[in-house]
HTML snippet that shows the backbone in 3Dmol.js (N, CA, C, O; Angstrom):
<script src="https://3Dmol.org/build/3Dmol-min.js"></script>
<div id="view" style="width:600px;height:400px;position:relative"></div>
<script>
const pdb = `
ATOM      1  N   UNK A   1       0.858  -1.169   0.000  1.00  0.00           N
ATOM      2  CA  UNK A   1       0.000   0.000   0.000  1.00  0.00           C
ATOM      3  C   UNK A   1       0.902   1.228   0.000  1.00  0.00           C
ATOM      4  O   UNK A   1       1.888   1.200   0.735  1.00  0.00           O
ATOM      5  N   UNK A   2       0.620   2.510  -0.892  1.00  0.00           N
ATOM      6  CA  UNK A   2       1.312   3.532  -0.898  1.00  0.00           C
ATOM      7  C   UNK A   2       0.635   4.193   0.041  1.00  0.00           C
ATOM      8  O   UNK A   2      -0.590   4.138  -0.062  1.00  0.00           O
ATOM      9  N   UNK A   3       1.232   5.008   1.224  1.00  0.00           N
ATOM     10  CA  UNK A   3       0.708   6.015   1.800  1.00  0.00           C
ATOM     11  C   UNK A   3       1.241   7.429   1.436  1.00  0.00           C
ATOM     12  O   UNK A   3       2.467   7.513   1.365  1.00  0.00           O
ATOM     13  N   UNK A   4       0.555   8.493   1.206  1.00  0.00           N
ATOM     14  CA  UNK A   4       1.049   9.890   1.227  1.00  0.00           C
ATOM     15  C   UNK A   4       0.759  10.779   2.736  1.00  0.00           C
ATOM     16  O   UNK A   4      -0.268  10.796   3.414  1.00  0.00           O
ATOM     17  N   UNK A   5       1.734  11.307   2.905  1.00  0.00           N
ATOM     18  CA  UNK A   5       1.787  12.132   4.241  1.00  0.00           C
ATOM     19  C   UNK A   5       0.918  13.114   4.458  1.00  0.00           C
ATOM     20  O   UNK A   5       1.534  14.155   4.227  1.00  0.00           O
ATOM     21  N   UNK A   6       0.025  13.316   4.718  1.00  0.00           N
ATOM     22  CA  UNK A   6      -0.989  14.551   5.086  1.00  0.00           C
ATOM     23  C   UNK A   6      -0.783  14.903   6.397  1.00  0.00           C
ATOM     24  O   UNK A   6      -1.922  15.116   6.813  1.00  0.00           O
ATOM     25  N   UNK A   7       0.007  15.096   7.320  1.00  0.00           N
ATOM     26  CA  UNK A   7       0.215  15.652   8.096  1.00  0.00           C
ATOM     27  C   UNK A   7      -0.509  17.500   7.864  1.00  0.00           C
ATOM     28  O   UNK A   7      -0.580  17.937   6.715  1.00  0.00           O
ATOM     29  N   UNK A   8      -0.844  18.136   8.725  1.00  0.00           N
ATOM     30  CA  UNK A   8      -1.208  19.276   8.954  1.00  0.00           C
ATOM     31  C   UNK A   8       0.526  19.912   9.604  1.00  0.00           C
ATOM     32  O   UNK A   8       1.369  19.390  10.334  1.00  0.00           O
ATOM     33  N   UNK A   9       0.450  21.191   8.928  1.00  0.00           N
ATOM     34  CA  UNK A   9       1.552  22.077   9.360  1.00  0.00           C
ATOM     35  C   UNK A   9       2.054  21.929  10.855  1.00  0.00           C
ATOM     36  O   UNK A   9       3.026  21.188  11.006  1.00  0.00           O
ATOM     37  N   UNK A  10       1.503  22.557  12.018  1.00  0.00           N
ATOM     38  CA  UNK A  10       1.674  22.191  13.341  1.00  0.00           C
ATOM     39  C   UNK A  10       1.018  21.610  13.993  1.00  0.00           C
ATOM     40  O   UNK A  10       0.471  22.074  14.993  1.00  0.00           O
ATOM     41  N   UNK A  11       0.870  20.043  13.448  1.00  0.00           N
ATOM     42  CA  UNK A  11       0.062  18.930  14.140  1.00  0.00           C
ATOM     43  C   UNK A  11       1.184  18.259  14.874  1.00  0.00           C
ATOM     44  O   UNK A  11       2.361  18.295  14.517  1.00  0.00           O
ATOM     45  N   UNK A  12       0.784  17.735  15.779  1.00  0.00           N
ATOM     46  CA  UNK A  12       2.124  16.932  17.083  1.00  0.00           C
ATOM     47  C   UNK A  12       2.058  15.456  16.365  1.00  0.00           C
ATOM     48  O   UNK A  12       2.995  14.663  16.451  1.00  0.00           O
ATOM     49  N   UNK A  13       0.852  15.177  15.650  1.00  0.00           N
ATOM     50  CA  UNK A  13       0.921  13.537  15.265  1.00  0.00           C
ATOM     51  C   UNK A  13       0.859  13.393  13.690  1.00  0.00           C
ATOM     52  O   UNK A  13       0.208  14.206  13.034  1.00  0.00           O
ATOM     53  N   UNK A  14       1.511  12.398  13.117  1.00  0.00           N
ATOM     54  CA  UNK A  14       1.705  12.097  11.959  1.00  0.00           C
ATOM     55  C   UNK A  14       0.779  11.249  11.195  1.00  0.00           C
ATOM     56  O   UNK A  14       0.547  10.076  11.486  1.00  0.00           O
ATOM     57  N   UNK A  15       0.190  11.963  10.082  1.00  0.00           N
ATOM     58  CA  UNK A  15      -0.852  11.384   9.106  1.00  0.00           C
ATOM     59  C   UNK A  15      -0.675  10.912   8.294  1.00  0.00           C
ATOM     60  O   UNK A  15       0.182  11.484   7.620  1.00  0.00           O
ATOM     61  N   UNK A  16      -1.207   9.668   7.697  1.00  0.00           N
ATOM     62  CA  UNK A  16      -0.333   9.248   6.383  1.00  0.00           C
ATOM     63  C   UNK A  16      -1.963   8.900   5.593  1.00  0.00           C
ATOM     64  O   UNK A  16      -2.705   8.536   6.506  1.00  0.00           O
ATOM     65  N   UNK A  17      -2.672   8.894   4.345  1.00  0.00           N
ATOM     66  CA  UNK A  17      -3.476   8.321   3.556  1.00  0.00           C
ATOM     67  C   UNK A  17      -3.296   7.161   2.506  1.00  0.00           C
ATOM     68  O   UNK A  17      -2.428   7.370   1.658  1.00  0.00           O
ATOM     69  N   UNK A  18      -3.878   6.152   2.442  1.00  0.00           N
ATOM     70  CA  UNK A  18      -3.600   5.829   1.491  1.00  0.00           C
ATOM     71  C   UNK A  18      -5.260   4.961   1.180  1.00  0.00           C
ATOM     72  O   UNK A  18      -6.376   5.267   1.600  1.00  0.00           O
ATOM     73  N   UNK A  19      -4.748   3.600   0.123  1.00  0.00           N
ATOM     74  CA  UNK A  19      -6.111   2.541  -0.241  1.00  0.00           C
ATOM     75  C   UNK A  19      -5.438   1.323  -0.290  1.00  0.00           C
ATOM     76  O   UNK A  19      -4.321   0.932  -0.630  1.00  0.00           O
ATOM     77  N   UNK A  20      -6.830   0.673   0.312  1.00  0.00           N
ATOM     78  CA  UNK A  20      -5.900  -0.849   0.116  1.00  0.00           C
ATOM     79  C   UNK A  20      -7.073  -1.597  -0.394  1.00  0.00           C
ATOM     80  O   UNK A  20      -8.014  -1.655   0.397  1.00  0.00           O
ATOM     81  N   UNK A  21      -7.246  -2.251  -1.673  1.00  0.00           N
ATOM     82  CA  UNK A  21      -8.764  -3.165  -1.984  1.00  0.00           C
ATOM     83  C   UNK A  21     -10.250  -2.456  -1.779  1.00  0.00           C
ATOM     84  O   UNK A  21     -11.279  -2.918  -1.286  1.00  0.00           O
ATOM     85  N   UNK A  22      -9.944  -1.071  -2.385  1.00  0.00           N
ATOM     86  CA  UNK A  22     -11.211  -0.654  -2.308  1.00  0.00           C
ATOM     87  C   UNK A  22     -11.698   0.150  -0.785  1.00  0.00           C
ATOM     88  O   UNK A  22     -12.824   0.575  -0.531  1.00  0.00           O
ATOM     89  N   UNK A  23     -10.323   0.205   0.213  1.00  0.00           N
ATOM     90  CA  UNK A  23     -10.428   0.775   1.582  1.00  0.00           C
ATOM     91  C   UNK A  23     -10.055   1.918   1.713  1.00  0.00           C
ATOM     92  O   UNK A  23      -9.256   2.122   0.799  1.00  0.00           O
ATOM     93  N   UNK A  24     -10.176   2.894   2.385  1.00  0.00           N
ATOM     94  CA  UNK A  24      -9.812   4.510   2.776  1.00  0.00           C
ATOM     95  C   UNK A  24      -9.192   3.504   4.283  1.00  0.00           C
ATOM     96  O   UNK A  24      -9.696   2.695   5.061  1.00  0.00           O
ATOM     97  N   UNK A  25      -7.649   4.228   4.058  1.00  0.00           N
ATOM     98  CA  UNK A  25      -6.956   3.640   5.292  1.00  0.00           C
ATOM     99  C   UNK A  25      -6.334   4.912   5.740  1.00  0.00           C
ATOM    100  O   UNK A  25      -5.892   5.711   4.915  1.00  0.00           O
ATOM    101  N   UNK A  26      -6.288   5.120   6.979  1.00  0.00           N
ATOM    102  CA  UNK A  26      -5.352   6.256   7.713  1.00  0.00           C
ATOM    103  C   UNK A  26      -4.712   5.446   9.036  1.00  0.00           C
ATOM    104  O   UNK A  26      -5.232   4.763   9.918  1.00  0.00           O
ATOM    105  N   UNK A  27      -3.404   5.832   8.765  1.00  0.00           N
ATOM    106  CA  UNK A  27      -2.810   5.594   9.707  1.00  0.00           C
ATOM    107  C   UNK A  27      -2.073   6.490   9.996  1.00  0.00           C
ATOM    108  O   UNK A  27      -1.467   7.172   9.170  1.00  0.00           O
ATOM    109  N   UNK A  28      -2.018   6.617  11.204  1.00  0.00           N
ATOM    110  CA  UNK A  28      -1.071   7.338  12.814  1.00  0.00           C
ATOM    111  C   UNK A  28      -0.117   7.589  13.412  1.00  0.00           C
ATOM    112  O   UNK A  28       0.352   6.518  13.795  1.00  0.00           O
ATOM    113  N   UNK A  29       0.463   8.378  13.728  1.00  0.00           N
ATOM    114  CA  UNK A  29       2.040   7.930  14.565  1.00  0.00           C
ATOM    115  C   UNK A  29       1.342   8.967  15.637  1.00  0.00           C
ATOM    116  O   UNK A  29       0.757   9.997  15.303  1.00  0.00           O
ATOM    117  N   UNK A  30       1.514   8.502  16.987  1.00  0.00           N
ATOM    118  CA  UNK A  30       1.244   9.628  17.912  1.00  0.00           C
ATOM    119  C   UNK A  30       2.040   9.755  19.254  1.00  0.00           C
ATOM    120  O   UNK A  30       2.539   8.868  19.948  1.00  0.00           O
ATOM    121  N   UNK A  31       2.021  10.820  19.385  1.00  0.00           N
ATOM    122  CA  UNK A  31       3.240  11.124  19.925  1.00  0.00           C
ATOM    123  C   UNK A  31       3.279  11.093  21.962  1.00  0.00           C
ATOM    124  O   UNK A  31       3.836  11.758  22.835  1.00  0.00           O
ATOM    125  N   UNK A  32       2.655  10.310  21.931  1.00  0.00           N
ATOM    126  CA  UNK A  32       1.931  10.265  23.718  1.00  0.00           C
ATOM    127  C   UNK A  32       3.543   9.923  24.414  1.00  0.00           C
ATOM    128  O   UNK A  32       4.528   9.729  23.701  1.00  0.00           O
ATOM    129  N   UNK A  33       3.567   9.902  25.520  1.00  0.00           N
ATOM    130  CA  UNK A  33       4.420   9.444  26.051  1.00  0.00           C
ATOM    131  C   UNK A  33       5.415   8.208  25.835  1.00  0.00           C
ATOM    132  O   UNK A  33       6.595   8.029  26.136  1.00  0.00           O
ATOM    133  N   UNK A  34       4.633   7.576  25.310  1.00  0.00           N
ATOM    134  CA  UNK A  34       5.468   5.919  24.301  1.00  0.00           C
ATOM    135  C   UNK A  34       4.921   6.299  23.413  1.00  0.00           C
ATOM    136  O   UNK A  34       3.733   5.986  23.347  1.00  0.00           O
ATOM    137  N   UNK A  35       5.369   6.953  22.562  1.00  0.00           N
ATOM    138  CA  UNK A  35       4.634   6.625  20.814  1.00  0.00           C
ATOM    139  C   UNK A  35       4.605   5.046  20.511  1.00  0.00           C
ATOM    140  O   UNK A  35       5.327   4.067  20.706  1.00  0.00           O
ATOM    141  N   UNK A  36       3.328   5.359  19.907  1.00  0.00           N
ATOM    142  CA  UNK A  36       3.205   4.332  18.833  1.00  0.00           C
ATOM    143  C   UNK A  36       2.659   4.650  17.727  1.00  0.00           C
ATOM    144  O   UNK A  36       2.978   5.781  17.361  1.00  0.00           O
ATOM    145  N   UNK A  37       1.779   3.961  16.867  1.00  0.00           N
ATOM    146  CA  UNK A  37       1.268   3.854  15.180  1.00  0.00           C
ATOM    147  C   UNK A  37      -0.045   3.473  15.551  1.00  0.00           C
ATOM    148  O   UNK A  37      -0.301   2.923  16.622  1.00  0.00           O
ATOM    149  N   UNK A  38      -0.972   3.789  14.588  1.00  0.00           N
ATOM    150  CA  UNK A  38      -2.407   2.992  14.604  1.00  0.00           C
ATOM    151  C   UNK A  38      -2.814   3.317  13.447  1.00  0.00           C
ATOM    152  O   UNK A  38      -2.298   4.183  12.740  1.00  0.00           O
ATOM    153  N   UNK A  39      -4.136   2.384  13.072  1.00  0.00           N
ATOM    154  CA  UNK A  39      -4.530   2.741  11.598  1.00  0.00           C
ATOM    155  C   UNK A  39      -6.288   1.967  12.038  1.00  0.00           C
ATOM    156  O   UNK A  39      -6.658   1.039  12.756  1.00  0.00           O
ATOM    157  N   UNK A  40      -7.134   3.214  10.925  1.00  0.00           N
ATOM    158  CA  UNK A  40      -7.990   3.445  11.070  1.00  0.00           C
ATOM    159  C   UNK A  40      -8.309   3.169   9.393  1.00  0.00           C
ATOM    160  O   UNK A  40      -7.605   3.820   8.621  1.00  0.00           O
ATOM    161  N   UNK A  41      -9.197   2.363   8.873  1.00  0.00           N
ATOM    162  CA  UNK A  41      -9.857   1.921   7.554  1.00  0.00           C
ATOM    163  C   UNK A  41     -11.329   2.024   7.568  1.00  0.00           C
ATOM    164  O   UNK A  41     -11.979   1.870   8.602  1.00  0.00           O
ATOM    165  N   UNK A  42     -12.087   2.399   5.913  1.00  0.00           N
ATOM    166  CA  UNK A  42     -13.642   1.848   5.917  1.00  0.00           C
ATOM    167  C   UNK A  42     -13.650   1.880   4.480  1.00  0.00           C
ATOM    168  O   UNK A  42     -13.033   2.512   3.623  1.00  0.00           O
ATOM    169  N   UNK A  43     -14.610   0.933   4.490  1.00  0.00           N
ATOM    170  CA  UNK A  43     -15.171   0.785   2.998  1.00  0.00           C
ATOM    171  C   UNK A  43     -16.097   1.591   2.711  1.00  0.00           C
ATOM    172  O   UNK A  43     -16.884   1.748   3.645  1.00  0.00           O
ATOM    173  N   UNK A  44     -16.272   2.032   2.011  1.00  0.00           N
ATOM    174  CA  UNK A  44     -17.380   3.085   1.305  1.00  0.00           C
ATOM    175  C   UNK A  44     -18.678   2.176   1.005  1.00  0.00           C
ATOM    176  O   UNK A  44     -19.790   2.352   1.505  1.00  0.00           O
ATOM    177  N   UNK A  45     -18.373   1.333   0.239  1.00  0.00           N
ATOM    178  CA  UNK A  45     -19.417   0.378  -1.151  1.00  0.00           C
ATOM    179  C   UNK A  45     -20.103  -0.370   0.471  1.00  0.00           C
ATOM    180  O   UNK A  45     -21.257  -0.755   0.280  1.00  0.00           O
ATOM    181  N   UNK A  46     -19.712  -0.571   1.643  1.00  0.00           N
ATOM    182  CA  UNK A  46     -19.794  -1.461   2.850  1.00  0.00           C
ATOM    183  C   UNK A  46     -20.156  -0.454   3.752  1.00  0.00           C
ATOM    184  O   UNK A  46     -19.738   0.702   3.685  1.00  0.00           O
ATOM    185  N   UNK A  47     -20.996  -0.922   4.667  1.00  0.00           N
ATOM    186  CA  UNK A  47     -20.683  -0.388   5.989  1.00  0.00           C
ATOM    187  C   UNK A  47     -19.294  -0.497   7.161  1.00  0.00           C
ATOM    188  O   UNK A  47     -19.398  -0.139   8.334  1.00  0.00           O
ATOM    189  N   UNK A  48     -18.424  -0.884   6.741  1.00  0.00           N
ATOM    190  CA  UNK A  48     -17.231  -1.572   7.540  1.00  0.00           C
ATOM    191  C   UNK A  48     -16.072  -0.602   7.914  1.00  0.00           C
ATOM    192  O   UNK A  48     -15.578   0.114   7.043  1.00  0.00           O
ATOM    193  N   UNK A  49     -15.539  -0.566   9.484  1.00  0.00           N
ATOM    194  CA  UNK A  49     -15.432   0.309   9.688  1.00  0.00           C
ATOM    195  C   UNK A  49     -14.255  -0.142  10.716  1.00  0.00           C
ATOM    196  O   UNK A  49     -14.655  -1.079  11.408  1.00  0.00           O
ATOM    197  N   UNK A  50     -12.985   0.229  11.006  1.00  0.00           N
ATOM    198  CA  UNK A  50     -12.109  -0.498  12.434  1.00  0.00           C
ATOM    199  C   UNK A  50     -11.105   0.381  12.391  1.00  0.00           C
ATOM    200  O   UNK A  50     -10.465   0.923  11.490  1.00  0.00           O
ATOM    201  N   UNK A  51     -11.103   0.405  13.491  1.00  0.00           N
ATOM    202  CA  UNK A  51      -9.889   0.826  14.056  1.00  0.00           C
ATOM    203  C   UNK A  51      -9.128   0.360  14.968  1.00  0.00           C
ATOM    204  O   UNK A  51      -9.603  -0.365  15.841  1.00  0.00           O
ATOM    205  N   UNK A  52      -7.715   0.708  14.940  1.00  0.00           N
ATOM    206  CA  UNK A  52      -6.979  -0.848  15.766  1.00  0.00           C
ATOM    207  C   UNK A  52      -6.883  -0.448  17.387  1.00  0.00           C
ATOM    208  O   UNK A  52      -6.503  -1.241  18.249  1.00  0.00           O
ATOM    209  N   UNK A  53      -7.349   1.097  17.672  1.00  0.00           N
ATOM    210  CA  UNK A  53      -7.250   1.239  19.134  1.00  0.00           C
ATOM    211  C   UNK A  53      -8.609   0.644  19.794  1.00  0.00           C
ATOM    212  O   UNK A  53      -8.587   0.443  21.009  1.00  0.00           O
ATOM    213  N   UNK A  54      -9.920   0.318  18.986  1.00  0.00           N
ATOM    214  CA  UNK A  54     -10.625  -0.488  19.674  1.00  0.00           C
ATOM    215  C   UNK A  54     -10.644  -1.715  19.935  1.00  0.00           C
ATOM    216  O   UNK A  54     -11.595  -2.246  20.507  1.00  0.00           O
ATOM    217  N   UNK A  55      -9.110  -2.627  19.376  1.00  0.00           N
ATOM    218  CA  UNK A  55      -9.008  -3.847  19.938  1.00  0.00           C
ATOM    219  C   UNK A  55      -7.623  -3.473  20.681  1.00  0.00           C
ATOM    220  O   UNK A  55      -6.644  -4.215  20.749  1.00  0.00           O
ATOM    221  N   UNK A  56      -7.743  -2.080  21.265  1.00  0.00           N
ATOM    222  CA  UNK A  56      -6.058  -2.047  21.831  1.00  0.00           C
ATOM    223  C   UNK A  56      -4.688  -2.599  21.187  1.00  0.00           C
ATOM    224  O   UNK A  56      -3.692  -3.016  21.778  1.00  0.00           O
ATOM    225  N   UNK A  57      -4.919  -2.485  19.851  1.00  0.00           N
ATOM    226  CA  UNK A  57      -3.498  -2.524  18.793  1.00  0.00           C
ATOM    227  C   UNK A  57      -2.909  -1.496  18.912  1.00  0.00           C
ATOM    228  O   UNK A  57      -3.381  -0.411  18.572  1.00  0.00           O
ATOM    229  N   UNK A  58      -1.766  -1.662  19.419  1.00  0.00           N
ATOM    230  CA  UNK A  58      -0.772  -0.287  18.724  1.00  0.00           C
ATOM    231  C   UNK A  58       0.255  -1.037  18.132  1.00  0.00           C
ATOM    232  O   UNK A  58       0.219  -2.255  17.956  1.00  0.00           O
ATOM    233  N   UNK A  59       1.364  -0.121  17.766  1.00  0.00           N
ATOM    234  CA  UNK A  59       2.096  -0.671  16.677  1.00  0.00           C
ATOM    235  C   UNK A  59       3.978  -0.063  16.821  1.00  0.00           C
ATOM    236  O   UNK A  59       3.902   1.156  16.675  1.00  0.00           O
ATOM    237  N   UNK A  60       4.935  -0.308  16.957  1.00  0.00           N
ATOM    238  CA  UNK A  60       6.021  -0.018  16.989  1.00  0.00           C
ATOM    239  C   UNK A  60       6.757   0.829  16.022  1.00  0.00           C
ATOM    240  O   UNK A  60       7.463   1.800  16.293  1.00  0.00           O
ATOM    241  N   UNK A  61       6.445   0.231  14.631  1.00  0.00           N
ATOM    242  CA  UNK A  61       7.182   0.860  13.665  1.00  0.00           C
ATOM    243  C   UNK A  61       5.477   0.812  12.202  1.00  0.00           C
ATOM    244  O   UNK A  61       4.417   0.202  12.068  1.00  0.00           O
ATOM    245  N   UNK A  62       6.173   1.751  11.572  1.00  0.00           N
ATOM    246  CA  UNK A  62       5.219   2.598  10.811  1.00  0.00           C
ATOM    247  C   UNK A  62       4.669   0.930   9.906  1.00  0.00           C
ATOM    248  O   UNK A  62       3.460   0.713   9.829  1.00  0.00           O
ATOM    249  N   UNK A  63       5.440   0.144   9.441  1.00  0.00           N
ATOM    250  CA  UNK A  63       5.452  -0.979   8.629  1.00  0.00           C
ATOM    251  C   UNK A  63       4.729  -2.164   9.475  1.00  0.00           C
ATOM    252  O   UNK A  63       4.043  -3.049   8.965  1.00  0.00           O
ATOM    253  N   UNK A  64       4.962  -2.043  10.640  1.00  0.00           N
ATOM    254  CA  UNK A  64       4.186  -3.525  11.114  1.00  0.00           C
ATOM    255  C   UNK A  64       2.725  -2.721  11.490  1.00  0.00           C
ATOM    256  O   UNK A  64       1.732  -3.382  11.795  1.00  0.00           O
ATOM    257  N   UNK A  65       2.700  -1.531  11.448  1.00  0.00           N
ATOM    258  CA  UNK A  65       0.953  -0.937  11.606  1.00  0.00           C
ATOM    259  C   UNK A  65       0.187  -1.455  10.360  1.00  0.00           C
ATOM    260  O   UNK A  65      -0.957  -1.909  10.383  1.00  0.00           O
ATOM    261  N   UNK A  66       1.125  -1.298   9.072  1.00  0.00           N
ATOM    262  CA  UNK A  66       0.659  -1.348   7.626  1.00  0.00           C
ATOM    263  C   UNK A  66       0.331  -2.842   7.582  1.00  0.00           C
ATOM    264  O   UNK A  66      -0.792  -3.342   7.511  1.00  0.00           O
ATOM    265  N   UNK A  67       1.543  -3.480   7.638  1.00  0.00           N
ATOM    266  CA  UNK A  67       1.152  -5.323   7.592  1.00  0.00           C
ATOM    267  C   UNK A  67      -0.102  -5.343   8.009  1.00  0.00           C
ATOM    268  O   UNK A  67      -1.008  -5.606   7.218  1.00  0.00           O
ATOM    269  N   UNK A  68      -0.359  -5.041   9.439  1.00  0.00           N
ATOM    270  CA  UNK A  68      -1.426  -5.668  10.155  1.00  0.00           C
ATOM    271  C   UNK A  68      -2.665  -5.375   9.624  1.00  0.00           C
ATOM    272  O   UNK A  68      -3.587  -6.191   9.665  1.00  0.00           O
ATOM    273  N   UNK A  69      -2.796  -3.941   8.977  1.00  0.00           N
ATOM    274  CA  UNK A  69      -3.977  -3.293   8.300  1.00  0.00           C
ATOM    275  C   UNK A  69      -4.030  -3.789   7.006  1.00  0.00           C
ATOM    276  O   UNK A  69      -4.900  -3.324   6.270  1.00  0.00           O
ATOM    277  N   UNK A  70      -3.466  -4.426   6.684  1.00  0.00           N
ATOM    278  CA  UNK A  70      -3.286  -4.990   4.978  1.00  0.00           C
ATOM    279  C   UNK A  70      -4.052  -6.675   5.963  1.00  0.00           C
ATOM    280  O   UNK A  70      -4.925  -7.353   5.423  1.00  0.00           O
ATOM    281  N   UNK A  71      -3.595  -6.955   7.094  1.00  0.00           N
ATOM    282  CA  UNK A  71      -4.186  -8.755   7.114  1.00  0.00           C
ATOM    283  C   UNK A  71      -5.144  -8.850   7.557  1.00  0.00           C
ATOM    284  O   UNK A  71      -5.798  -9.893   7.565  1.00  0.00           O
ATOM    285  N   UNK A  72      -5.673  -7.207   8.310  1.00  0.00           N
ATOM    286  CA  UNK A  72      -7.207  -7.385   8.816  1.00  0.00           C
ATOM    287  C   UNK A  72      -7.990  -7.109   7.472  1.00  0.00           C
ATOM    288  O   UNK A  72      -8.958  -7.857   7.612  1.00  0.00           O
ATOM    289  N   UNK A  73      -8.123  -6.586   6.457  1.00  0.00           N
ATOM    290  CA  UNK A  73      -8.878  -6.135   5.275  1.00  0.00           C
ATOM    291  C   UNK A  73      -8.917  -7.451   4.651  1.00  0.00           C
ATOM    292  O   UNK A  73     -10.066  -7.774   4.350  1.00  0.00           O
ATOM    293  N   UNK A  74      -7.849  -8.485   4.305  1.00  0.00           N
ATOM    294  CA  UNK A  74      -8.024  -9.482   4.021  1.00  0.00           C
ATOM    295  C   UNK A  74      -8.490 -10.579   4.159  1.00  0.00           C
ATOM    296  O   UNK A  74      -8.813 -11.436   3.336  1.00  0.00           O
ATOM    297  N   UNK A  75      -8.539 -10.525   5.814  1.00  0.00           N
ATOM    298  CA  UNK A  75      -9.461 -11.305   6.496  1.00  0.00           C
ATOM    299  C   UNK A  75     -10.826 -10.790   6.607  1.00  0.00           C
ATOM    300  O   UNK A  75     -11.620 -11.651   6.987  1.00  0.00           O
ATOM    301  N   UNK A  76     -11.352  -9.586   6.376  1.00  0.00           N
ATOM    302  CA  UNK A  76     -12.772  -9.512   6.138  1.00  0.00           C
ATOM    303  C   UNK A  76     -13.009  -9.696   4.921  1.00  0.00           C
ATOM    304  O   UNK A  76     -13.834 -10.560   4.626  1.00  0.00           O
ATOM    305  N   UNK A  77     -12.491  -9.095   4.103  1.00  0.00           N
ATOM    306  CA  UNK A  77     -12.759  -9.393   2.493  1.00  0.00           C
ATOM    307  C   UNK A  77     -12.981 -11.295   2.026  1.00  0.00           C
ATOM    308  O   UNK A  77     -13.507 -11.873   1.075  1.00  0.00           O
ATOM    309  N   UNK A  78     -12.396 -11.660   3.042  1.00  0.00           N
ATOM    310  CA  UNK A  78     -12.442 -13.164   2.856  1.00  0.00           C
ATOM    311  C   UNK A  78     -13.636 -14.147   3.345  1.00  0.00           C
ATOM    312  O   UNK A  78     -13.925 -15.270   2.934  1.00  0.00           O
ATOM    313  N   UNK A  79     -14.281 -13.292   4.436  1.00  0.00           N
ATOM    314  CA  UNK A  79     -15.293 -13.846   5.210  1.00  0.00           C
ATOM    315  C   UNK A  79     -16.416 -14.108   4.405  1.00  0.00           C
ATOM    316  O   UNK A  79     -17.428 -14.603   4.899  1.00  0.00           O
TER     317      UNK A  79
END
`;
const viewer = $3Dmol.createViewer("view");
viewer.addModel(pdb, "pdb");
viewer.setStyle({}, {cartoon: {color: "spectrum"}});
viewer.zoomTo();
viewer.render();
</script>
């Protein structure tokens, strides 16, 4: 998945956009006391909708946020 940076000028946390299979994906870097990553997806054509802080996912590095958001889309798309 390509992401492009949309960060806002003096935002403290880092935005990235991209698509994965028909998904609007955003993912996170935020800057709390332990940073971590998160990513937030939905389908348009679907009602489907997740985000990884409501199963308490966070993420270390910008790439294992992406993996994980690339294997949850796949696993619904598969259901």
């Amino acid at each position: 998945m390509r992401l492009v940076n949309k960060t806002a000028c003096f935002d403290s946390q880092k935005t990235f956009k991209g698509k994965y299979k028909k998904c609007d994906v955003t993912v996170y870097y935020s800057r709390n006391e332990v940073p971590y990553w998160y990513y937030i997806f939905n389908k348009k054509d679907e009602d489907c909708r997740f985000n990884s802080l409501w199963e308490n996912m966070r993420y270390s590095t910008q790439d294992e946020c992406v993996a994980a958001c690339e294997a949850i889309i796949d696993e619904l798309i598969n259901q």
